[in-house]
C-alpha positions in Angstrom: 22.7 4.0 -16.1 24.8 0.7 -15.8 22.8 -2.3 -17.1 22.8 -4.4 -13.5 21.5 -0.8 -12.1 18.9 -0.5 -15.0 17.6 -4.1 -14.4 17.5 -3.5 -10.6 15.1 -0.3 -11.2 13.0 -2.4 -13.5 12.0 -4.8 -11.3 11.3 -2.4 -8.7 9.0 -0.1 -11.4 6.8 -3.4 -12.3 6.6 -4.7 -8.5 3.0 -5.1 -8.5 2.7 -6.5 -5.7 4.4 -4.3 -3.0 2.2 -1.2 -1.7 3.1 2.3 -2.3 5.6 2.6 0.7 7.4 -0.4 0.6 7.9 0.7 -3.5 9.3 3.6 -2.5 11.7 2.6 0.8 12.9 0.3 -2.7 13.4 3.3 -4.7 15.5 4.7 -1.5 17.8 2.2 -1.2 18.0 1.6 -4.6 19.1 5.6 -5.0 20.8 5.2 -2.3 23.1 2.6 -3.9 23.4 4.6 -7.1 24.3 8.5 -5.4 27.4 8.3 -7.8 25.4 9.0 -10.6 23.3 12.5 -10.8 22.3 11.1 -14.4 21.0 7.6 -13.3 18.8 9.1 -10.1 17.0 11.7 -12.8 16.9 8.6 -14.7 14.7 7.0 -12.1 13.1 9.9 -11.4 11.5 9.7 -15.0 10.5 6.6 -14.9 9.4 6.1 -11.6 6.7 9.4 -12.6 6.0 7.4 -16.0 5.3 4.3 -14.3 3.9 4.7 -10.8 1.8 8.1 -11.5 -0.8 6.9 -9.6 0.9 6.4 -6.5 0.8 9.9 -4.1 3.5 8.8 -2.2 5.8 8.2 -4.8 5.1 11.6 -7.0 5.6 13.6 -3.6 9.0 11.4 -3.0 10.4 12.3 -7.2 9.7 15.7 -7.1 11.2 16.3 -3.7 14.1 14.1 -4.5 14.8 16.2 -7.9 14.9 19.7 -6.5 17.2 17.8 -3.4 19.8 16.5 -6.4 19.7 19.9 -8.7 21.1 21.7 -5.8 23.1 19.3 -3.6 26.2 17.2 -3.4 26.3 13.5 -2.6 26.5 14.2 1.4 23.2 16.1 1.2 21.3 14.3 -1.2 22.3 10.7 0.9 21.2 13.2 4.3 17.5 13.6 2.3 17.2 9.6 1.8 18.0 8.9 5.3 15.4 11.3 6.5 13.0 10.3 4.3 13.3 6.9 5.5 13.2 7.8 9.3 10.3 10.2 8.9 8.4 6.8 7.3 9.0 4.9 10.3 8.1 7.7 12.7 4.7 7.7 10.6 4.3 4.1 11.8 5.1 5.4 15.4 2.4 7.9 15.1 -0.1 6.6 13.5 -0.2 3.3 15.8 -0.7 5.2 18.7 -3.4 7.1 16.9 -5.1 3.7 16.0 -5.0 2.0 19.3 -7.9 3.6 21.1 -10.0 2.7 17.9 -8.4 -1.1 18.2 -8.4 -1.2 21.8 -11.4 -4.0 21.9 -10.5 -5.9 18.6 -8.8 -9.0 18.4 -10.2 -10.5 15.7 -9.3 -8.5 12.8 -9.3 -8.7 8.7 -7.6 -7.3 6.2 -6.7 -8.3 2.7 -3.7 -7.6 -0.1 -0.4 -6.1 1.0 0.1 -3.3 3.0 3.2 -2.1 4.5 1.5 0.4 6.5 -1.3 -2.2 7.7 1.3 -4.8 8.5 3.4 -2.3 10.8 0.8 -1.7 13.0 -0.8 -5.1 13.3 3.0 -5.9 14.5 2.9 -3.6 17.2 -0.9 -4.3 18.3 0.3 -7.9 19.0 3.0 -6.7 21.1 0.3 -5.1 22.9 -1.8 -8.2 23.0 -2.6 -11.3 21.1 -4.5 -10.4 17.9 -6.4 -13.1 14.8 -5.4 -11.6 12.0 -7.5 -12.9 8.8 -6.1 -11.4 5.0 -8.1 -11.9 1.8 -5.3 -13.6 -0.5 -5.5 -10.9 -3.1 -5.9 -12.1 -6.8 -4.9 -12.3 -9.3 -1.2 -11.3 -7.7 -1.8 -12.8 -4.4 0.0 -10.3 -2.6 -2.1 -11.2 0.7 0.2 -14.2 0.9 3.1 -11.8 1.4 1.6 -10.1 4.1 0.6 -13.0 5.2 4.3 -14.5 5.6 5.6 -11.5 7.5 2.9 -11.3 9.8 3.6 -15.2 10.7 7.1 -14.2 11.1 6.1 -12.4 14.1 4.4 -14.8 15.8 0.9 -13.8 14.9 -1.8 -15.9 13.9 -3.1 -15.8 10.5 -6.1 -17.3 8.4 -5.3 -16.4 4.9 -8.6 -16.5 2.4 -9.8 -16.7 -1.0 -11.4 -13.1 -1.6 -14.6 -14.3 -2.4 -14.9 -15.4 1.5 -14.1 -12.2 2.7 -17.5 -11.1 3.1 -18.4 -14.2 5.5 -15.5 -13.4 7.6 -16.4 -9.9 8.4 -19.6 -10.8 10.3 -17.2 -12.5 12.8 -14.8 -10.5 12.8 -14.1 -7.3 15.4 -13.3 -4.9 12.5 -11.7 -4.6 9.0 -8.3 -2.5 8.3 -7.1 -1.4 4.8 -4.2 0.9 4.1 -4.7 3.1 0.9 -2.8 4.1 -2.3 -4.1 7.3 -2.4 -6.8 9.5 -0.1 -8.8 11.9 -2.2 -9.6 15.5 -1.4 -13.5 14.6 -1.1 -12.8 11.7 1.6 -12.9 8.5 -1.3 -10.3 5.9 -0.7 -8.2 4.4 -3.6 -6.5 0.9 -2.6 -6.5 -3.0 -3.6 -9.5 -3.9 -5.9 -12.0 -5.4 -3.0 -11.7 -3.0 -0.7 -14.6 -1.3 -1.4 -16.4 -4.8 -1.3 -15.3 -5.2 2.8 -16.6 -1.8 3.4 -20.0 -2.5 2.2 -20.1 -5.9 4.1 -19.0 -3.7 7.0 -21.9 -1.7 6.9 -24.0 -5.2 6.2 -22.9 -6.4 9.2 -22.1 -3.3 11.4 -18.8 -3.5 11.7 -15.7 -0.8 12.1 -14.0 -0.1 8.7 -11.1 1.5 9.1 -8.4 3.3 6.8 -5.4 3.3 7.8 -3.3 6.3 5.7 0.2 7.8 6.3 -0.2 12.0 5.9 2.0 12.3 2.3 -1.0 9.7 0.9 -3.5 12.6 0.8 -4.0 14.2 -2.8 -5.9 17.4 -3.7 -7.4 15.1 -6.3 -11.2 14.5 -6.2 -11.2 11.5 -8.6 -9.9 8.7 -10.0 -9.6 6.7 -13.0 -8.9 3.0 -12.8 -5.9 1.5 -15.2 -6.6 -1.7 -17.1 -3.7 -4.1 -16.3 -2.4 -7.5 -18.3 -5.8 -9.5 -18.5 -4.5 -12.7 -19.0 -3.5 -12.6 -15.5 -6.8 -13.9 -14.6 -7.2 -16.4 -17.3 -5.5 -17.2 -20.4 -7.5 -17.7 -22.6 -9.5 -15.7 -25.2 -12.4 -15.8 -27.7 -13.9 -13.7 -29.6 -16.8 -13.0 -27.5 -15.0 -13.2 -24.4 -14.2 -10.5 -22.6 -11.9 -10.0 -19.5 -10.9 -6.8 -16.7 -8.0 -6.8 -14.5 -8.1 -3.8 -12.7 -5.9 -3.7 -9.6 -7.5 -0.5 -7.4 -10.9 0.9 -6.6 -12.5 3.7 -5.2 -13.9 3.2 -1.9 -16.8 6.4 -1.0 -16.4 8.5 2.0 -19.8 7.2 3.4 -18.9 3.5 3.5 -15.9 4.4 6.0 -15.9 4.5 10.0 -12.6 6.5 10.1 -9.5 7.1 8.0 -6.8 7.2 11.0 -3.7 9.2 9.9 -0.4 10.3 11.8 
């Protein structure tokens, strides 16, 4: 693999603050840009299962994507990556249309991190009609603010938040929309760390909580096991009897959901 191609991948592989799908339409393009090289794509193969193996989406994507380049020439494997990336956006399609009639009364809606899927369909429920679109900003990454930017580029209005507010803005709100990382087999939720906070202020307040999940993020797995990431991204600072957890996803329970809405 060629350095530039190499450094490319890298930042991809530590992008921690792009959801699952928008990682992976990455990974396509990137592949897409480097179908020369068998070598390189196994390459990213490897890495993107050492790095992401948490992600559903992306293990279903690599092992697909191998078998596709073991037996295939460059026309074929480039006809895989374009259908994998219009089969995503049919998703979208699908899964709006399946939200709608639970969306049909809300306007006021609230969210928080940064969701590809979640951002697709808030775009086309304002096309429908106007919507107020509140996002929780997402430490310590503060990916809400990048939701938050492409939501305002389509013209819809958005109150972005410190996290610890969420709570207070779900009792005025007309419901609460998360994607998720991954859907387990017994109906728990993993997605952005405060998550599982909403959905119990949700039930507080007696409000709609719903998932909102794209088909290849359902795993046969019935658990899962938090990863400790880079502490000093909340604070720098240490002492000896200090002691400091960063974890970026949580497990939100079956029973604190209204609905997970899939395509």
């Amino acid at each position: 693999m060629n350095p530039s191609a190499k450094n490319k991948l890298d930042k991809i592989l530590s992008d921690n603050k792009s959801g699952s799908t928008e990682i992976l339409l990455k990974l396509i393009k990137w592949s897409k840009n480097n179908i020369g090289s068998k070598e390189s794509l196994f390459q990213m193969i490897d890495a993107a299962n050492k790095k992401l193996k948490t992600f559903v989406v992306i293990q279903s994507f690599t092992k697909d994507f191998k078998r596709i380049i073991k037996g295939n020439n460059k026309s074929k494997i480039l006809d895989f990556l374009n259908e994998k990336v219009k089969r995503i956006e049919n998703r979208y399609s699908i899964l709006f249309w399946n939200t709608l009639p639970y969306l049909k009364n809300c306007k006021k809606i609230v969210t928080l991190s940064n969701s590809k899927t979640v951002a697709e369909i808030l775009k086309k429920l304002n096309k429908q009609r106007k919507i107020y679109v509140t996002i929780g900003e997402s430490r310590p990454q503060f990916e809400g603010r990048i939701m938050t930017k492409a939501l305002l580029k389509q013209k819809i209005k958005v109150e972005i938040v410190v996290d610890a507010l969420l709570q207070n803005v779900v009792e005025k709100s007309d419901a609460v929309i998360i994607g998720a990382d991954i859907v387990l087999s017994n109906g728990d939720v993993v997605n952005k760390i405060g998550s599982r906070g909403l959905a119990i202020a949700c039930k507080y307040f007696q409000k709609p909580f719903y998932v909102l999940a794209t088909s290849d993020k359902f795993s046969n797995k019935k658990k899962y096991y938090p990863e400790k990431k880079n502490e000093n991204e909340i604070w720098n600072y240490n002492s000896k009897i200090l002691s400091k957890t960063n974890n970026y996803f949580e497990v939100v329970e079956k029973k604190l959901i209204t609905r997970v809405i899939k395509d």
